[in-house]
C-alpha positions in Angstrom: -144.2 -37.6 171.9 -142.4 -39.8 174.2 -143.8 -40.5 177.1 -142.3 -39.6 180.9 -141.4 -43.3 181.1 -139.9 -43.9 178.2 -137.3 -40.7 178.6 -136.1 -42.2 181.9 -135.7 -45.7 179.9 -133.8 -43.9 177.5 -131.5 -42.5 180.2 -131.3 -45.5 182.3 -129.9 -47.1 178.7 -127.5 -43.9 178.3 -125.9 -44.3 182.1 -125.3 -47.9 181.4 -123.3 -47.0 178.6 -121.3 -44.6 180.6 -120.5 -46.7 183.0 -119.4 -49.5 180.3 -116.7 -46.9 179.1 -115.7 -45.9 182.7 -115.4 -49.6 183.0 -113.3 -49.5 179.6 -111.4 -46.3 180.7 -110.5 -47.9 183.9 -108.7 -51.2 181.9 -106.7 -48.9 180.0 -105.6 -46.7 182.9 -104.3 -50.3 184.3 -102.4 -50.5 181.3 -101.2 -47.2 181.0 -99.9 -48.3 184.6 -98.2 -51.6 183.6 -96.3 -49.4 180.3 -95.1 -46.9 183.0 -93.5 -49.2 185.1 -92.1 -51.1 182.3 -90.4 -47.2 181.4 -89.4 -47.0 184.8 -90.8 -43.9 185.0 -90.7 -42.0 188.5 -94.0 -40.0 188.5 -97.4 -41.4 187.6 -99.4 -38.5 187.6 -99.1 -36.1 184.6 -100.8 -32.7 185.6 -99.8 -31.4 182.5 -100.9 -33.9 180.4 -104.4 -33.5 182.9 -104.7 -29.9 182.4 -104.3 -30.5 178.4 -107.2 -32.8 178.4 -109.7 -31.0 180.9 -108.7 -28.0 178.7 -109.6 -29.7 175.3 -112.5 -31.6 176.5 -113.9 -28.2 177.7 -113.5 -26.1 174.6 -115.0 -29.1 172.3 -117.9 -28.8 174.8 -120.9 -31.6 174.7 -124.1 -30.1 173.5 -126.1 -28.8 176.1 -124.2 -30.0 178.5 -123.2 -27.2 180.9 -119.2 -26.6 179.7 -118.1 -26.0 183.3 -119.4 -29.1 184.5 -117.5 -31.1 182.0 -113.9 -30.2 183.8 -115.6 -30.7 187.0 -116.9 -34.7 185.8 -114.0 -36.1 183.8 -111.6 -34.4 186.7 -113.1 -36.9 189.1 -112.6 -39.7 186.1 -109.2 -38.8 185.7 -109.0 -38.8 189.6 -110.7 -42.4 189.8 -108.4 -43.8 187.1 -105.3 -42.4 188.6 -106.3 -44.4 191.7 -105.9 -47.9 189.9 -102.2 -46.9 188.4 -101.0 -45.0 191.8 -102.7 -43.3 194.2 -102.4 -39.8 194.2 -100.4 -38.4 197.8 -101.2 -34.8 198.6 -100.7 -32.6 202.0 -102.2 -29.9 202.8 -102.2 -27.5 206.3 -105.1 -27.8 209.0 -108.2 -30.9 208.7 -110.6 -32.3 207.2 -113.2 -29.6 206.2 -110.8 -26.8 205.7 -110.3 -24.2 202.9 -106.9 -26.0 202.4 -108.9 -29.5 201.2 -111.3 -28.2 199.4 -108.6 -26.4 197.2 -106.7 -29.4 197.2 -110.1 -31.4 196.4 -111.0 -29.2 193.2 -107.2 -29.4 192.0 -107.0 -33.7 192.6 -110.5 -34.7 193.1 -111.7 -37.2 195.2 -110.1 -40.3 194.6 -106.5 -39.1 196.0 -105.4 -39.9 199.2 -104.8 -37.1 201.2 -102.8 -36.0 204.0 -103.8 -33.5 207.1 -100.5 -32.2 208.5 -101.9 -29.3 210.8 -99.4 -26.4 209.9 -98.3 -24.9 206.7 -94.9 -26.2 207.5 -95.7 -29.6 208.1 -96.8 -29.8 204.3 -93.8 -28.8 203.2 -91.9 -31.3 205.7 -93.9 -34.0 204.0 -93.3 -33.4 200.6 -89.8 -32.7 200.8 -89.5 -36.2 202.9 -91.5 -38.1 200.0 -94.5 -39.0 202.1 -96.2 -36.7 199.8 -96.1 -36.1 195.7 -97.4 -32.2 196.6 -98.9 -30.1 198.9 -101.5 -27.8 198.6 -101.0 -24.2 200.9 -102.8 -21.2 201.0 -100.0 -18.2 199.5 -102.6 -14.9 199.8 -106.1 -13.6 200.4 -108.0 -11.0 198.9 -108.8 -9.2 202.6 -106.1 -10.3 204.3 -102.7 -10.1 201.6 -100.1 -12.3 202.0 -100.1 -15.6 204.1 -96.2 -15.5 206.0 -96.0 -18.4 207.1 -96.0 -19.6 203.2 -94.0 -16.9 201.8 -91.2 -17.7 204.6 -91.3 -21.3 203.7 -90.8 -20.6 200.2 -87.9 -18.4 200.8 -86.1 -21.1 203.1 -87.6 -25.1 201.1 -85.8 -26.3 197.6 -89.3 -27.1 196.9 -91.1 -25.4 193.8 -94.5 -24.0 192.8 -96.2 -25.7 190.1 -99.5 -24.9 190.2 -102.0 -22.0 191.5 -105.5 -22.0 192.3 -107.8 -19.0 193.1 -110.6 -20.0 194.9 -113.5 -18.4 196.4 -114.3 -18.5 200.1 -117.6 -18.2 201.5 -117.7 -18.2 205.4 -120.4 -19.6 207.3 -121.8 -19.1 211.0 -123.1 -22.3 212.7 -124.4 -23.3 216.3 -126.5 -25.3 218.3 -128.1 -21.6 219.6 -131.7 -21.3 217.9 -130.7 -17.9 216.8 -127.9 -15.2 217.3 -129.3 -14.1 220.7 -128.2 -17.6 221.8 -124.9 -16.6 220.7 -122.5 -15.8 223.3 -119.1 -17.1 222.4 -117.8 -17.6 218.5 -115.1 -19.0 217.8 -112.7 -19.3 214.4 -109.1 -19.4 213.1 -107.6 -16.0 213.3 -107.6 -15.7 209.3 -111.7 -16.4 209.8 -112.1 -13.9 212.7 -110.3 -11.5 210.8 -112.5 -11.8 207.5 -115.8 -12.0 209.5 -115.0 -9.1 211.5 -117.2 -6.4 210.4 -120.3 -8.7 210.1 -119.4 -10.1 213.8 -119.1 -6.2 215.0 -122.4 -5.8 213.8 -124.3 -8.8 214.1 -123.0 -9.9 217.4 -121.4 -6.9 218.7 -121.8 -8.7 222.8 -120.6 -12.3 222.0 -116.5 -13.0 222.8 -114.5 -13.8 220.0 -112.2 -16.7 220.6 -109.4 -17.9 218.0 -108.6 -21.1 217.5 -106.0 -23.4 216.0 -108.3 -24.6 213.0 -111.8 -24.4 212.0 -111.8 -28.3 213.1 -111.1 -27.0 216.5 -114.0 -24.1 216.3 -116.4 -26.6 215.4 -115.5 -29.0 218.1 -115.9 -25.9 220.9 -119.5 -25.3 219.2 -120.3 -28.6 219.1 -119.8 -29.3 223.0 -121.5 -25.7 223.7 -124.7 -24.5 222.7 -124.0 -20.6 223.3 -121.1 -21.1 220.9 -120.7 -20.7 217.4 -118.1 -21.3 214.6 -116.7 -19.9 211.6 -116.4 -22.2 208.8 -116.8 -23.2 205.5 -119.9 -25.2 204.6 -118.4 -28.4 203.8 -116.6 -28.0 207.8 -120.5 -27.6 209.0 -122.1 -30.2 207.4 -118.8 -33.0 208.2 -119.4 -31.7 212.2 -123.2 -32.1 212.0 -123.6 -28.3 213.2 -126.8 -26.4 212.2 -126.2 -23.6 209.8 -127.0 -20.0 211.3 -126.0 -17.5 208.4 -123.8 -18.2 205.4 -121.5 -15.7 203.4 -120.8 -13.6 206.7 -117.2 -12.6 205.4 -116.9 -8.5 205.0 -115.9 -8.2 201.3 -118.4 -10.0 198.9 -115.9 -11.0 196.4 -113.3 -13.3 199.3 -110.8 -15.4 197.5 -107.7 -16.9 198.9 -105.1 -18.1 196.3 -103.8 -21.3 196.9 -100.2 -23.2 195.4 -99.6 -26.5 194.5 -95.7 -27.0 196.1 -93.8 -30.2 194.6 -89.8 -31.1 194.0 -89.8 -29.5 190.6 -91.8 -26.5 189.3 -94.5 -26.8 185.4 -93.3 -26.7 181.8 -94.4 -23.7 179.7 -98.3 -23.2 178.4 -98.1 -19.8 177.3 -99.6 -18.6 179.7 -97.6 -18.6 182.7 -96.1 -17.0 186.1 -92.9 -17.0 187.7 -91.7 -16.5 191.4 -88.6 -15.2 192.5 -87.2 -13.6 195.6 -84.6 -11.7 195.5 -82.5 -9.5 197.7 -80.6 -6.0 197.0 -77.8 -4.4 198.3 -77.8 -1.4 200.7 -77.2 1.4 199.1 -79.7 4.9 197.7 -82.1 3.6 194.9 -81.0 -0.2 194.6 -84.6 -1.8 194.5 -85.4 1.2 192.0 -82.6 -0.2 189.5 -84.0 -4.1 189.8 -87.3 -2.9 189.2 -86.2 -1.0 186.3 -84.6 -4.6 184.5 -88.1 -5.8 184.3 -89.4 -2.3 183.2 -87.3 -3.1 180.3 -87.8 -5.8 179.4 -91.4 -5.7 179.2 -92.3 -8.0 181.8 -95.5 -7.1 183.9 -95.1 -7.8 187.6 -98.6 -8.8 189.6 -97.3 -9.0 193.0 -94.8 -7.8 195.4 -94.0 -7.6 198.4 -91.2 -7.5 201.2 -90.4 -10.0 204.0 -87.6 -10.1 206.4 -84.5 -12.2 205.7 -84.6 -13.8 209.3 -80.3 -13.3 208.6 -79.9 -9.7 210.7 -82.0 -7.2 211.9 -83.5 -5.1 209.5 -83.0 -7.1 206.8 -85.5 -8.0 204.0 -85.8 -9.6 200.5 -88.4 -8.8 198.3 -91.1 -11.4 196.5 -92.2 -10.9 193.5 -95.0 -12.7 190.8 -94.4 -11.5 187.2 -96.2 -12.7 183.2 -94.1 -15.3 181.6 -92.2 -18.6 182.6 -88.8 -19.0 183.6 -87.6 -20.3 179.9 -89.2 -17.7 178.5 -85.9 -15.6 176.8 -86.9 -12.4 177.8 -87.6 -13.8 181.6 -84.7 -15.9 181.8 -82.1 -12.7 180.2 -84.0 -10.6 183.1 -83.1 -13.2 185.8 -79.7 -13.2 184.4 -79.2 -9.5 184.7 -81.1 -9.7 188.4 -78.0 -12.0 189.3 -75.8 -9.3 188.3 -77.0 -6.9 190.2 -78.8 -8.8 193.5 -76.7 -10.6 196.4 -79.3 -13.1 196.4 -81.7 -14.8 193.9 -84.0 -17.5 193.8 -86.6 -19.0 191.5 -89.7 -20.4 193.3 -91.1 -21.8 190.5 -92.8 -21.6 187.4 -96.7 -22.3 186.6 -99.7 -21.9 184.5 -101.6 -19.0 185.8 -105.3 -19.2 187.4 -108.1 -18.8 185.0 -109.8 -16.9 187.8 -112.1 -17.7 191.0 -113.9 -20.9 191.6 
């Protein structure tokens, strides 16, 4: 039997050999780099072509090595050897220790470079004026439905969704108070206080509830105070140095917001896809019962709607919906067709492999 020594030998031998074809890896990325610009080509990042690896790599698996993990390592390769061709440019709303980044974290990994633009709109701004290759933005949560400020940006950009995430968010209470009694003041974005508000009803039914602009800003107000508190996540705690009080403190035990990837042009088919249109009908008895009914027939399962108002005149709205299938999908692109027909307004928002749940 080997001895304790010799096993770490062994692995010490095995990490040197990783890093000898990370080192490999890395050469060839440069030369996938040099090919590229010899094509001329006008985007260096592939996330199809990433998603088709991760997703191979994953179902070949690697012994006992845990199957979940190995998306979550060769991500953060990919990531690395994306860095030496180009840099990877993404935006997302509010700062650094937000829900937002850690989204847009999971989807790029670490080695992009990424961009806090403080509002929802300002991502959009930023990929539509180049200074970003996407932007990340939260589109709905499970406690609190949809996020407007994305769905109205949607209706009114030429930009395209291309990618969605489900993620699950945990929200955590932290202070310089040495327990809740010490609590007198918490503060958190709205969307926070809103999620946490049972738990804050109960557990600190005296203390003043304060919204701020950004969990950055909560944590900067708790920092400076020690009867104050802030909502957060984890990562927001640990990057502001604050002492954790309580962790999951958010009302429903299952919280997930669902998160888009927005960029100048929307995915290519997988087979297992989702489309976004808005659309808007004409005034008249039953007209939103007849454009439900064209995806009725056609077979086509919707999994969200919803209405929003047109910002054009009073009273006015237009109607979002999520359905099964991608946009060059026959029976998805005949039912758009016959939604032109009958709707004075439709629009595509994109077209994008579907979340394989949580995470």
């Amino acid at each position: 039997m080997a001895t304790l020594g010799d096993l770490r030998e062994r692995i010490d031998s095995i990490d040197d050999r990783i890093l000898d074809l990370l080192a490999e890896r890395a050469e060839v990325a440069v030369e996938v780099a040099h090919a590229k610009r010899a094509a001329n080509a006008t985007q260096f990042h592939d996330p199809e072509r990433e998603r088709r690896v991760l997703t191979r790599l994953q179902a070949k698996g690697a012994g006992r090595f845990p199957r979940d993990a190995i998306r979550v390592v060769f991500r953060e390769v990919m990531s690395a050897c994306l860095s030496l061709e180009e840099p990877m440019k993404v935006a997302f709303p509010g700062t650094e220790g937000a829900f937002a980044e850690v989204a847009a974290r999971h989807l790029f990994g670490l080695a992009a470079r990424y961009r806090e633009t403080g509002t929802i709109e300002g991502v959009f701004d930023a990929v539509r004026a180049g200074e970003a290759a996407c932007g990340v933005v939260p589109v709905e949560s499970s406690t609190d439905g949809s996020v407007t400020l994305t769905a109205d940006a949607l209706i009114e950009s030429d930009l395209q969704i291309r990618q969605e995430l489900v993620l699950d968010v945990a929200y955590c209470l932290f202070s310089k108070a040495e327990g809740l009694s010490g609590v007198a003041r918490v503060h958190g974005h709205p969307h926070a206080l809103s999620q946490c508000r049972l738990w804050l009803a109960k557990h600190l039914p005296g203390a003043q509830i304060v919204q701020t602009v950004s969990a950055a800003a909560a944590a900067h107000e708790a920092l400076g105070d020690p009867s104050a508190a802030a909502i957060g996540s984890r990562g927001a705690g640990e990057l502001y140095g604050l002492p954790l009080l309580r962790e999951r403190i958010h009302d429903r035990a299952e919280n997930a917001t669902r998160f888009i990837v927005i960029a100048p042009a929307d995915a290519p088919a997988t087979g297992a896809d989702k489309t976004s249109i808005v659309f808007s009908v004409q005034e008249e008895p039953g007209a939103l019962r007849r454009v439900l009914a064209i995806f009725d027939d056609a077979g086509i399962n919707l999994t969200r709607i919803e209405s929003r108002p047109s910002r054009q005149k009073h009273w006015d709205y237009v109607f979002l919906v999520d359905l099964e299938g991608h946009r060059s999908d026959p029976r998805v692109a005949d039912a758009i067709e016959r939604l032109r027909a009958r709707c004075e307004m439709v629009k595509v928002l994109g077209s994008y492999p579907r979340s394989t749940g949580a995470r």
